[in-house]
VEXMARLO-632444 format. One record per atom (N, C-alpha, C): x, y, z. Coordinates in steps of 0.05 Angstrom, whole numbers, padded with zeros to 5 digits, always signed. Example, Ala and Ser with C-alpha at 12.3 -4.5 7.8 and 13.67 -1.06 7.14 Angstrom:
# VEXMARLO-632444
+00264-00114+00156;+00246-00090+00156;+00264-00066+00156;+00257-00045+00142;+00273-00021+00143;+00258+00001+00157;
END
This chain:
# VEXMARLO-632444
+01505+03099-00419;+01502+03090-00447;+01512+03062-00449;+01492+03038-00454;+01505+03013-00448;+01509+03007-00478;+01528+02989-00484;+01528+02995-00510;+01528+02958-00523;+01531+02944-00510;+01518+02906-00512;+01484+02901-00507;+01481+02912-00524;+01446+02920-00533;+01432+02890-00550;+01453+02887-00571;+01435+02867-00595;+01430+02839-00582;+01420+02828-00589;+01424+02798-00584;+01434+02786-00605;+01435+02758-00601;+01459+02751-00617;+01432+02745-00645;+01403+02748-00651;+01396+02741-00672;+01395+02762-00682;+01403+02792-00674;+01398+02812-00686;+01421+02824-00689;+01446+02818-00672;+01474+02838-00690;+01485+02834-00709;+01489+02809-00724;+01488+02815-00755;+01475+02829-00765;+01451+02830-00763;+01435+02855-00775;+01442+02883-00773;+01446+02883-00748;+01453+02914-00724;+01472+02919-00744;+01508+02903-00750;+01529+02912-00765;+01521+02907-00795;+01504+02902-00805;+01494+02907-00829;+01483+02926-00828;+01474+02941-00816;+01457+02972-00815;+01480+02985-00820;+01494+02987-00802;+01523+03001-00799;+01531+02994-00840;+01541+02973-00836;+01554+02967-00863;+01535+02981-00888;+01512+02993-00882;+01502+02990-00912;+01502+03033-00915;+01510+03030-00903;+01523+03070-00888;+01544+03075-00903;+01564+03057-00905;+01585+03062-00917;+01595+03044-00935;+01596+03052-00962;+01595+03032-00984;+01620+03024-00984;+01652+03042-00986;+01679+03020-00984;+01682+03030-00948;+01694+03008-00940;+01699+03011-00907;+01730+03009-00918;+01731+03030-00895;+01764+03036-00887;+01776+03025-00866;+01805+03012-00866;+01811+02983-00847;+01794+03005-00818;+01799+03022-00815;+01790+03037-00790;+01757+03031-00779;+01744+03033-00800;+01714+03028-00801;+01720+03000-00797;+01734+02982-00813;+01725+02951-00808;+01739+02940-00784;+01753+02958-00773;+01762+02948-00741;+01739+02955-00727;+01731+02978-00725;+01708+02988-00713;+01680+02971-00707;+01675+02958-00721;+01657+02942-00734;+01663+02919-00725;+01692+02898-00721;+01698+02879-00714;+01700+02889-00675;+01707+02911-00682;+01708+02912-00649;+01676+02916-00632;+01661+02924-00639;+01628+02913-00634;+01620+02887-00636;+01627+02868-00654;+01618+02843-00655;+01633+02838-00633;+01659+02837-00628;+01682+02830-00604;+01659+02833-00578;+01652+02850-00570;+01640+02864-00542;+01626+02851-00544;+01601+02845-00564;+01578+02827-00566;+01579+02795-00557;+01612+02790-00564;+01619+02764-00558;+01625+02746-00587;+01623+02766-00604;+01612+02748-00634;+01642+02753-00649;+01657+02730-00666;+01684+02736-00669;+01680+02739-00710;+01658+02751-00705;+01656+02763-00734;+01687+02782-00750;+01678+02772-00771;+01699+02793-00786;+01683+02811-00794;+01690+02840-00810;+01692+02857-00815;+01676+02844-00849;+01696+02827-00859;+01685+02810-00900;+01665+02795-00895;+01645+02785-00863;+01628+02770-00863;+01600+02787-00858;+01607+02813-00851;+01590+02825-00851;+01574+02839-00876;+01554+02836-00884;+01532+02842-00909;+01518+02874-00911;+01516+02886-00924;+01500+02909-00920;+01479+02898-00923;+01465+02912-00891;+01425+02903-00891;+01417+02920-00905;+01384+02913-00919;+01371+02929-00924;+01355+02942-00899;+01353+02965-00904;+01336+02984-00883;+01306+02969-00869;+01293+02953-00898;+01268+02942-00887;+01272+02925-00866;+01298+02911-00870;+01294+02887-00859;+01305+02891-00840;+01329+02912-00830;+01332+02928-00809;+01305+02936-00788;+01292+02951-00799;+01268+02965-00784;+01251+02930-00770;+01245+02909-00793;+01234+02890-00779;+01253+02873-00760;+01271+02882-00757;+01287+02853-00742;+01288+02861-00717;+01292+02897-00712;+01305+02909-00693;+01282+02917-00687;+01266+02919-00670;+01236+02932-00657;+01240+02946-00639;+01265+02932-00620;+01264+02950-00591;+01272+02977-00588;+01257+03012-00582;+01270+03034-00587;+01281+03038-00584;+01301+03021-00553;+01323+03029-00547;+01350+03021-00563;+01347+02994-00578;+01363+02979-00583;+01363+02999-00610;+01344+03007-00620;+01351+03025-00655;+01367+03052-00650;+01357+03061-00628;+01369+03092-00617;+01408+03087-00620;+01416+03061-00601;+01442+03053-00601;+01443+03049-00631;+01437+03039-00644;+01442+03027-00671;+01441+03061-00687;+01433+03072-00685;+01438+03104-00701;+01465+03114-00693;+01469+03115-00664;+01481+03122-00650;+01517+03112-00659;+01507+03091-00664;+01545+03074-00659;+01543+03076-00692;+01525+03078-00709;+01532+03087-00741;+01546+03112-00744;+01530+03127-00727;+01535+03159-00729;+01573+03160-00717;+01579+03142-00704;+01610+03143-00692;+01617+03129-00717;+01616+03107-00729;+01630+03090-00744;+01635+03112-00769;+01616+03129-00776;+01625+03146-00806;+01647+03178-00784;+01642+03174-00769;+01669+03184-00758;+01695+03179-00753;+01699+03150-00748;+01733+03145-00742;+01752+03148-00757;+01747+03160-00782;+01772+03168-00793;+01777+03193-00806;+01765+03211-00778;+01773+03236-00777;+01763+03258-00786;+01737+03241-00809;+01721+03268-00821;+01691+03256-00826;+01674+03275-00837;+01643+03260-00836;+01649+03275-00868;+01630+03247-00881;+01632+03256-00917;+01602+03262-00915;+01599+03270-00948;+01562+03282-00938;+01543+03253-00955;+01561+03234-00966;+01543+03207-00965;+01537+03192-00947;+01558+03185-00934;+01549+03169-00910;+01534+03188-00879;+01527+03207-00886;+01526+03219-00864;+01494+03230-00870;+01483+03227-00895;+01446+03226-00915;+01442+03192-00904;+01461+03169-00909;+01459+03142-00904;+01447+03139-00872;+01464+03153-00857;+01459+03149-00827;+01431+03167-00828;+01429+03188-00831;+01401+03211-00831;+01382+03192-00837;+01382+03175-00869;+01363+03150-00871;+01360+03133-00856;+01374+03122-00842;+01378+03104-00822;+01362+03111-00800;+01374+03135-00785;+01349+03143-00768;+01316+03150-00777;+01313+03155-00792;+01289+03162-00809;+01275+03128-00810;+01278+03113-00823;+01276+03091-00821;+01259+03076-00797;+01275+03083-00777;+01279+03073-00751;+01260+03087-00738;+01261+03099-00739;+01240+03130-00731;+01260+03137-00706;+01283+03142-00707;+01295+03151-00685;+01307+03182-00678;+01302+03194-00659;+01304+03215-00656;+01329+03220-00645;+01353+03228-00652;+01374+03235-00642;+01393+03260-00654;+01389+03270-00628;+01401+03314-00638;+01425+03309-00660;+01448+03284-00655;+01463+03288-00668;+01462+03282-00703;+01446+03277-00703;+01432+03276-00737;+01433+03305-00745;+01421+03322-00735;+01425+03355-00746;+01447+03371-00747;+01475+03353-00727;+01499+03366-00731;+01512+03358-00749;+01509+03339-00763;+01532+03322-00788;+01525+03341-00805;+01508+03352-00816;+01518+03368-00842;+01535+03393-00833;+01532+03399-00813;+01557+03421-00803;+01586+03411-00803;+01593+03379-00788;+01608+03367-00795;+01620+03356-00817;+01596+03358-00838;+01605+03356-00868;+01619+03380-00878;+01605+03402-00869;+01609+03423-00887;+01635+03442-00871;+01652+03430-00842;+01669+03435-00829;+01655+03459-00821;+01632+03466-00810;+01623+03488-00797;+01640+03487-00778;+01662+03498-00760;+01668+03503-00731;+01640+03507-00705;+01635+03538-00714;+01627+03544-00692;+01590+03534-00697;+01582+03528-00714;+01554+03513-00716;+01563+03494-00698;+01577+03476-00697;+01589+03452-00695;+01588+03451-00656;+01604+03474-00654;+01605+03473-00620;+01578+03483-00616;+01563+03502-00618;+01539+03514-00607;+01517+03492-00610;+01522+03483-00628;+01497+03453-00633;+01508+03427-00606;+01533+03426-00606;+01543+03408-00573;+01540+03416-00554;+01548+03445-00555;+01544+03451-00531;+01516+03458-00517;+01496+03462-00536;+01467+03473-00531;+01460+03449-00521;+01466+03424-00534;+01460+03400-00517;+01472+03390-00489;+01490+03390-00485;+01506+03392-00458;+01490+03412-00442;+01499+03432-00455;+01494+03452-00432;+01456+03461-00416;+01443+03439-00447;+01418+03437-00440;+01413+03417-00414;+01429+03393-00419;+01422+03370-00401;+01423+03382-00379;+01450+03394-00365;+01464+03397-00341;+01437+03419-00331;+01432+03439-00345;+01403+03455-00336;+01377+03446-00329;+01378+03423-00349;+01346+03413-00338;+01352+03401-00313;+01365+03378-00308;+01376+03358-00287;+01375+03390-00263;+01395+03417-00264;+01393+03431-00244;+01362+03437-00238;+01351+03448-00258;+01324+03461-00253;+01309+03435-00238;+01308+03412-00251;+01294+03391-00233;+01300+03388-00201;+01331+03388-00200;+01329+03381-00170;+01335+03417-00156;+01338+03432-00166;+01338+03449-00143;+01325+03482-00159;+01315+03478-00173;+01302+03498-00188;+01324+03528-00199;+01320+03549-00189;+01326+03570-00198;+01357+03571-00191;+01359+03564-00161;+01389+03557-00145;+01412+03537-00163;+01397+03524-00176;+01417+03503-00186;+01420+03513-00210;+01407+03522-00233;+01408+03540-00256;+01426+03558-00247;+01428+03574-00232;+01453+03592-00229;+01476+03591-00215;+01477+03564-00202;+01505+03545-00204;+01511+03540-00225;+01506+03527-00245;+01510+03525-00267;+01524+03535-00283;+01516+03563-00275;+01510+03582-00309;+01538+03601-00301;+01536+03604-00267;+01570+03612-00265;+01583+03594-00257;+01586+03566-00255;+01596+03557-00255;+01617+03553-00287;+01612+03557-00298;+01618+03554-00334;+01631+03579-00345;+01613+03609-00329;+01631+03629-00334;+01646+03630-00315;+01653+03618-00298;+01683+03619-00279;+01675+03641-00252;+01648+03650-00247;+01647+03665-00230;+01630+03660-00208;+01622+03680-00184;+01615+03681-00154;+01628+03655-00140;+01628+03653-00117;+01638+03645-00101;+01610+03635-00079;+01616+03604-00065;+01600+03602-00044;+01616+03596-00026;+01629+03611+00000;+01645+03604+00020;+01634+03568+00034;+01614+03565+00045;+01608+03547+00050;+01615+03521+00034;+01616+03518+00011;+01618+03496-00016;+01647+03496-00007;+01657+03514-00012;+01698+03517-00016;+01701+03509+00009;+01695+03517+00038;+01700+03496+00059;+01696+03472+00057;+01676+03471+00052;+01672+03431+00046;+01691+03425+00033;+01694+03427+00007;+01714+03415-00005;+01739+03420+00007;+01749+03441+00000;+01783+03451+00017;+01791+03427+00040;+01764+03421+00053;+01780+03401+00079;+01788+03374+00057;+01780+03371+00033;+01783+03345+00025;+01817+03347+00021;+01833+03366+00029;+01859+03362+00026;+01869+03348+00051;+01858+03346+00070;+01860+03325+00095;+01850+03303+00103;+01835+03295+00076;+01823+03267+00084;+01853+03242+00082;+01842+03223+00094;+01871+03202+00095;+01893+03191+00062;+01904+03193+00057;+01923+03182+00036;+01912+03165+00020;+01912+03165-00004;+01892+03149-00013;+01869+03142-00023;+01853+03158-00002;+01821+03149-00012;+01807+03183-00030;+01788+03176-00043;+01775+03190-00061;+01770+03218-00061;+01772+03229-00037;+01768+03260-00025;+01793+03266-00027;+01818+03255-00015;+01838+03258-00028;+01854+03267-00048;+01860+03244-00065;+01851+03243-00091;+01846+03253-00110;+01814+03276-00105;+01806+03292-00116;+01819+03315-00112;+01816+03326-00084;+01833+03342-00077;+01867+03346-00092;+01886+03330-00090;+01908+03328-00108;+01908+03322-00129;+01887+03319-00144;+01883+03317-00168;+01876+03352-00183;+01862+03364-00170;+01853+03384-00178;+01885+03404-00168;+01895+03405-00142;+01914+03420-00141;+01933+03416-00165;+01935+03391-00179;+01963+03383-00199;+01946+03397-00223;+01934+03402-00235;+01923+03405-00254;+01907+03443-00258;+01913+03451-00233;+01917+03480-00223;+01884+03485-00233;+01862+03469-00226;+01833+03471-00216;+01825+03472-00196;+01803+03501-00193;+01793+03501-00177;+01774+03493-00162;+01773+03476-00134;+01749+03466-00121;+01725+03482-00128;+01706+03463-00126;+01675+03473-00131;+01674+03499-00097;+01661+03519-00101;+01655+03538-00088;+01680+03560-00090;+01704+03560-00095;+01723+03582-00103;+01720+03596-00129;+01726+03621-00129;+01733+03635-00158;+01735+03621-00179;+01717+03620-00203;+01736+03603-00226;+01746+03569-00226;+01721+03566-00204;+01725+03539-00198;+01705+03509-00218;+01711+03495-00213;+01700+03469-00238;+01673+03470-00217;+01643+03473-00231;+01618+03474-00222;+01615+03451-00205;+01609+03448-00183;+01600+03425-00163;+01584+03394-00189;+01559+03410-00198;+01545+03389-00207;+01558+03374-00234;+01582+03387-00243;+01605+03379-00273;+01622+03357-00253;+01629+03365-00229;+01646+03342-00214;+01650+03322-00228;+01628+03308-00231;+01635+03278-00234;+01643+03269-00255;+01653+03294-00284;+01682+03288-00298;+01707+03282-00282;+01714+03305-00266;+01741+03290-00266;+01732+03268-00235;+01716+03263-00220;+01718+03246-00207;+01727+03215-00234;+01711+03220-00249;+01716+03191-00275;+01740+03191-00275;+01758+03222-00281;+01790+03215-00288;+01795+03195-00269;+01787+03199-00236;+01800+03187-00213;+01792+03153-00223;+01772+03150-00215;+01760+03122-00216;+01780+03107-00249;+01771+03117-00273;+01785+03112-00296;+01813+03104-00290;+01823+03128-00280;+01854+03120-00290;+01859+03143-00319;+01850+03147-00327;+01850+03160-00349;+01866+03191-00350;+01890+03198-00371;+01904+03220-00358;+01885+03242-00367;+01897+03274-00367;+01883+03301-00375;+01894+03308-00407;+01911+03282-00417;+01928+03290-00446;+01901+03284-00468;+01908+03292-00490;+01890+03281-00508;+01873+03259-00514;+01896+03243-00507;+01888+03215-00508;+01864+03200-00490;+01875+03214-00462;+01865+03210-00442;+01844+03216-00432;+01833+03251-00448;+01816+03249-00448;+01788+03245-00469;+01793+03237-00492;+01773+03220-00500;+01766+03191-00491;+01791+03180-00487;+01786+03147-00462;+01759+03162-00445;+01771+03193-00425;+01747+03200-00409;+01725+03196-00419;+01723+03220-00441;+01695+03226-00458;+01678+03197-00459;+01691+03174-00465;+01675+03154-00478;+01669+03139-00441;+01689+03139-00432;+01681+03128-00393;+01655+03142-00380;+01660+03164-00392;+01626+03182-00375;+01602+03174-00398;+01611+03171-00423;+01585+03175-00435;+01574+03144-00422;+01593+03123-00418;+01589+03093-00417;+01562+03101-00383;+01580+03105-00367;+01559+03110-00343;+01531+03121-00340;+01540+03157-00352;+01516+03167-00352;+01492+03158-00372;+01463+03140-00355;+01439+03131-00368;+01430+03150-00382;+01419+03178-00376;+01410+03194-00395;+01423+03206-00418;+01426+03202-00434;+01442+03216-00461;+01467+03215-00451;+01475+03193-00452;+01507+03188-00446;+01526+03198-00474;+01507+03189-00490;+01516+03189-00524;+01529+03228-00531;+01515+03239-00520;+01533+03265-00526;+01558+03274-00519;+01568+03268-00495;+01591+03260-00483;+01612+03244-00503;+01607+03226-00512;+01620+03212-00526;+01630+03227-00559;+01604+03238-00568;+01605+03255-00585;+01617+03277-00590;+01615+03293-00559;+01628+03310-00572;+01664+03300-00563;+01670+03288-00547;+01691+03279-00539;+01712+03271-00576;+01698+03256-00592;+01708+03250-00611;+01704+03277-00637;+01690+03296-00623;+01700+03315-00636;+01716+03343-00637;+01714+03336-00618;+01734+03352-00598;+01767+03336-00602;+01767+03313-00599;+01793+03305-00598;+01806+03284-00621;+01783+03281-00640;+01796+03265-00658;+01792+03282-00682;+01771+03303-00692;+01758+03314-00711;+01767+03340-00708;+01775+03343-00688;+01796+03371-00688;+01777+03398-00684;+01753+03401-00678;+01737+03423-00669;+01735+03429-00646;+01727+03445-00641;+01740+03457-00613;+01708+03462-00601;+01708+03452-00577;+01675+03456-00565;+01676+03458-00537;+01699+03456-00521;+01702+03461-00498;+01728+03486-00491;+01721+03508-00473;+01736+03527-00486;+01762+03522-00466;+01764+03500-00447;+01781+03494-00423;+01812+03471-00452;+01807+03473-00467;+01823+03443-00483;+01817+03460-00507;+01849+03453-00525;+01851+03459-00545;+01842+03435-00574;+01824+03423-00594;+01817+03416-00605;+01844+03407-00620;+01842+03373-00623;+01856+03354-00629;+01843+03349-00647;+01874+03333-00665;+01864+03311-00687;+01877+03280-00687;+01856+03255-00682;+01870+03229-00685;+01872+03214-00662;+01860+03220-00638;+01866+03222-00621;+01842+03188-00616;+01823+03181-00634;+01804+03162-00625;+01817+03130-00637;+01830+03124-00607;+01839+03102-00615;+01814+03075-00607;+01810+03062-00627;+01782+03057-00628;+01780+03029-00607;+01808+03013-00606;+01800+03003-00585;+01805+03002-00552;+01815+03026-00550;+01826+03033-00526;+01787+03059-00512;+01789+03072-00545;+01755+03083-00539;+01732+03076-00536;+01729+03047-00542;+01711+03034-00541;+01709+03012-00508;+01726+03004-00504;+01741+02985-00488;+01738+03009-00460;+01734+03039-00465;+01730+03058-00443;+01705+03059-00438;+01685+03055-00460;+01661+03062-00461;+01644+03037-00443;+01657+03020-00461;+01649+02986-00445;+01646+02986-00409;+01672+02992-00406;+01679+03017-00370;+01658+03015-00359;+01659+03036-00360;+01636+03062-00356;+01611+03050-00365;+01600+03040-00383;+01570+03024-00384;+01574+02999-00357;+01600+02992-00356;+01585+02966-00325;+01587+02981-00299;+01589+03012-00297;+01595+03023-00274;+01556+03018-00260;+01562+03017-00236;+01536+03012-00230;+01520+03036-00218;+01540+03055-00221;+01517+03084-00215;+01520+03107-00237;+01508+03119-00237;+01507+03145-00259;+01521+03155-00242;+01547+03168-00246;+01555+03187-00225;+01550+03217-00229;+01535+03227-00253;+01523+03249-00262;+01501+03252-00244;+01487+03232-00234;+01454+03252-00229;+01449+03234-00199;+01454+03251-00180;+01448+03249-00158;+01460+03231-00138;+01485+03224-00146;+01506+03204-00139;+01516+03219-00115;+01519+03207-00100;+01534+03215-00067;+01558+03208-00067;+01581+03228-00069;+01610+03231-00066;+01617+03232-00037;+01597+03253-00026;+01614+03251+00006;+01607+03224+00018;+01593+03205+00006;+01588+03179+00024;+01610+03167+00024;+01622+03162-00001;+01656+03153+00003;+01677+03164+00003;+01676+03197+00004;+01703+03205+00005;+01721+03204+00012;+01715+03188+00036;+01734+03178+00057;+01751+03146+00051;+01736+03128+00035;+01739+03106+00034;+01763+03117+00009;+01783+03092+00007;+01799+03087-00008;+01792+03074-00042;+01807+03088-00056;+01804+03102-00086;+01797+03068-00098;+01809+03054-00090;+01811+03020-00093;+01777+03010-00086;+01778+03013-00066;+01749+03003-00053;+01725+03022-00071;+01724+03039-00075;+01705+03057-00097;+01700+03044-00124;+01720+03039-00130;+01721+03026-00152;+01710+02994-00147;+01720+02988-00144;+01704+02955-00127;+01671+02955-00126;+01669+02979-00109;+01635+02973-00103;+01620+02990-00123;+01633+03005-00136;+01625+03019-00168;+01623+03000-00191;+01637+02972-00188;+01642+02948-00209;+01664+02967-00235;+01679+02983-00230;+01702+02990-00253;+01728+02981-00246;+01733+02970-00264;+01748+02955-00283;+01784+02966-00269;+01794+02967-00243;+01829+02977-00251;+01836+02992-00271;+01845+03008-00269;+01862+03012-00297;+01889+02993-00308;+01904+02985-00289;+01922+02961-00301;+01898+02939-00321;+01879+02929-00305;+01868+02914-00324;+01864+02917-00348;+01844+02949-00354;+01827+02961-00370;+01848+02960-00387;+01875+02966-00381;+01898+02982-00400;+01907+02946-00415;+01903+02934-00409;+01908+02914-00415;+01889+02895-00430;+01865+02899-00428;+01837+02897-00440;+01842+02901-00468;+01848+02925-00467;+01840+02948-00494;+01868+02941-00513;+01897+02925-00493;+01912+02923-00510;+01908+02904-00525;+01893+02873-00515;+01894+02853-00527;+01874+02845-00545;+01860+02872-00536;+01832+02868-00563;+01812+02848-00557;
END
């Protein structure tokens, strides 16, 4: 999900779409807002920005991809302060309508309006749990659908998989097999192929923790949520979504983490997302882990183009 989309004759416009969503902005929204122009490069304020009209929205912005993001980062902006109201959330519905943009998360906000819970998770998760199925059924048909599907209920076992991995507790000090390996023992998860173990093809969450830097606390992991949605090209945007609702909006949609409130610190979340959009591989869909498992956690990162975490952490502090 790359998220430095506009050009510079169209993101005034782009944060005028945004602005015309929400009639008073909250300092939260108008950081939000200044922190997009920031990424863009543009040292806009928050009081210089105009509410567009929709027409002139639809004519300025043509590209589908560039309107899709522009629904997309609205649909976050009437979120950062913790709840979705049911005006600005008809405003964004218009917005996409407008645009002609098709995006699932348009049909969850009135659940989010109306604090549905469990509408709320079944509508995220049917999306998630859709992607990860098609992507299986594509590359390995029926076999990969039922990796999947126990992978998630915590059950069967493939001895072969759990050897592979298990040796990653002997790869050298350091590097990424490693790493993973002591990462999952500290956090009392199980390798892909054991009982109750994290699904092989889900991996490449917590491989992000590794590469990120990013801890397993609340905080840490919506930083994640927004680092994977940044990477993964196909519907990165749900990731991110439900991440901020899960941990800032306080609903509960993953049954491994208990549902947080406050937790979306907007420039440390954004500044993750940024991440993860210059990573140069999807590490979701078809990415080769054992090619570097061996190489050191430093060097991965390097030839992945992400960002240190000393840096990143330092990025996000100075705004």
């Amino acid at each position: 999900m790359d998220i430095i989309v506009f050009r510079a004759d169209e993101l005034s416009i782009a944060l005028g779409a945004m602005r015309s969503v929400v009639r008073n902005l909250s300092l939260r929204q108008q950081h939000y807002l200044e922190t997009l122009a920031r990424l863009h490069g543009s040292p806009l304020r928050a009081r210089q920005i105009k509410a567009a009209p929709l027409q002139l929205v639809a004519a300025t912005i043509r590209d589908a991809h560039a309107r899709k993001r522009l629904v997309q980062l609205a649909i976050v902006l009437i979120m950062v302060d913790g709840h979705v109201l049911r005006e600005p959330a008809a405003d964004v519905t218009e917005l996409a309508r407008v645009l002609e943009v098709e995006e699932p998360a348009i049909a969850t906000l009135p659940k989010l309006v109306a604090r549905r819970a469990l509408a709320t998770r079944v509508s995220v998760m049917r999306r998630i749990l859709g992607k990860f199925l098609g992507e299986a059924w594509r590359d390995e048909r029926w076999a990969g659908v039922r990796q999947v599907l126990f992978g998630f209920l915590g059950i069967g076992r493939d001895r072969a998989t759990a050897q592979r991995f298990n040796r990653l507790a002997h790869f050298p000090a350091g590097s990424l097999g490693r790493a993973l390996s002591d990462y999952c023992a500290a956090n009392k998860f199980g390798l892909p192929g054991n009982p109750g173990a994290i699904p092989e093809r889900v991996l490449f969450h917590d491989i992000g923790h590794l590469l990120s830097g990013y801890g397993t606390d609340p905080a840490g992991e919506i930083q994640q949520a927004a680092f994977q949605a940044g990477f993964v090209r196909k519907d990165g945007f749900a990731f991110l979504f439900f991440g901020i609702i899960q941990f800032h909006l306080g609903i509960k949609i993953t049954p491994v983490a208990a549902p947080e409130v406050g937790y979306f610190d907007i420039e440390r979340v954004m500044t993750a997302l940024a991440r993860g959009a210059a990573c140069t591989a999807d590490l979701s869909d078809r990415w080769n882990f054992w090619a570097v498992a061996d190489r050191q956690l430093d060097q991965v990162r390097a030839q992945l183009r992400v960002t240190p975490p000393s840096a990143a952490a330092k990025r996000a502090a100075n705004g």
